[in-house]
C-alpha positions, 0 to 999 in steps of 0.5 A, spaced: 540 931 443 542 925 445 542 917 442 544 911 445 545 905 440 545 898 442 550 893 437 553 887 438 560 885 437 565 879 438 570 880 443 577 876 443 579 873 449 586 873 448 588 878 445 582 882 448 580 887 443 573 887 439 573 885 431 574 888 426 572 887 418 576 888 411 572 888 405 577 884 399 575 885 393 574 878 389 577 881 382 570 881 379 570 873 380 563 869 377 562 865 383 563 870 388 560 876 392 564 883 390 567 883 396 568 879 401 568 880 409 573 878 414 574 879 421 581 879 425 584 884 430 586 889 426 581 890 421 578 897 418 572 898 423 569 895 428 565 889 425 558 890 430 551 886 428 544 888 429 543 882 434 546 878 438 543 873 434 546 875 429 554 876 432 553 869 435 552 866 428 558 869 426 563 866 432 560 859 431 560 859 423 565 862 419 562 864 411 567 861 405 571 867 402 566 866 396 559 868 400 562 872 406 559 879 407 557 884 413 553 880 416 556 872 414 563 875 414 569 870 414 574 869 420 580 864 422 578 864 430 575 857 434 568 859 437 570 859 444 577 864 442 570 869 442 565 871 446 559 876 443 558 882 448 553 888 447 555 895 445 552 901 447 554 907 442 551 913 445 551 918 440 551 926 441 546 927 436 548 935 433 548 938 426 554 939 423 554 945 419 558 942 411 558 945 405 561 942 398 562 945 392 556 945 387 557 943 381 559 949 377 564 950 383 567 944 382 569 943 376 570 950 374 575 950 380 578 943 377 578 945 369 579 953 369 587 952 367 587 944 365 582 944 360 578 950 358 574 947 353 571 941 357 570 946 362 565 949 357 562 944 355 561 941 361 557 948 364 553 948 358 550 941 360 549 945 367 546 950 364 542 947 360 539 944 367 542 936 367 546 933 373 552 933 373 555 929 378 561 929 380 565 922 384 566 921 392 573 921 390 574 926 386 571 930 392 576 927 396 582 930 391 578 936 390 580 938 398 587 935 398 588 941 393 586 945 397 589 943 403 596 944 399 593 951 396 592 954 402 598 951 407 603 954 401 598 961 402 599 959 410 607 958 410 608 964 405 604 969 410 608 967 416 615 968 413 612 975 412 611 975 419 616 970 422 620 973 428 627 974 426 632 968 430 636 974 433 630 976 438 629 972 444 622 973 445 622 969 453 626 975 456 
């Protein structure tokens, strides 16, 4: 399946690149969003708006650090240093076959050996038929791990098998 998406950005003109936004945290200040969101060329991701409406806004208004989020975001750019312009995503729409640990298998595998006792008190709460959630992050370094455990099976296996540096295998 195919989708085309159509969102519009703004452009800097001499520098010839699409903006792009950063979330800064606000450090829990009262007056203030969380974060705020500031446009500049060197950004996390592309900043793109609904509307054109929307992006034209942003180019000729920039927003207080204290009010700037995703669609009102703050930036340090004259109007006519932007241009706004449409862009059109098209998307390769395809399923993705994903699969993360469950629960059980997630924190089992992180507190098998580290902690035991927390393990098991952690499984009677699944067992009982509670969630148990566990965070983005910790998925995140639940795979890190696991990227180290196998790259140390990987290089471990291939030093079983390495060609001795005496054998010229281009001849």
């Amino acid at each position: 399946m195919e989708d085309i998406i159509v969102k519009y950005g703004l452009w800097n003109i001499k520098e010839k690149k699409l903006l792009k936004f950063t979330n800064t945290s606000n450090s829990g200040a009262d007056i203030c969003r969380d974060t705020s969101t500031e446009l500049d060329t060197y950004g996390d991701s592309i900043w793109l708006a609904d509307s054109a409406i929307n992006a034209e806004y942003v180019r000729n208004f920039t927003t207080p650090w204290y009010n700037a989020g995703y669609l009102t975001p703050m930036h340090g750019y004259e109007s006519d240093e932007l241009i706004v312009v449409r862009v059109t995503i098209k998307a390769n729409i395809e399923s993705e076959d994903v699969r993360i640990p469950d629960s059980r298998e997630f924190f089992t595998k992180k507190y098998q050996k580290k902690n035991p006792d927390h393990l098991k008190q952690v499984l009677e709460i699944i067992d009982e038929g509670r969630e148990m959630r566990y965070s983005f992050y910790d998925l995140e370094e639940w795979i890190e791990e696991r990227i180290k455990e196998n790259k140390s099976k990987y290089e471990a296996r291939s030093k079983k098998v390495a060609i001795p540096k005496e054998a010229n295998i281009y001849d």
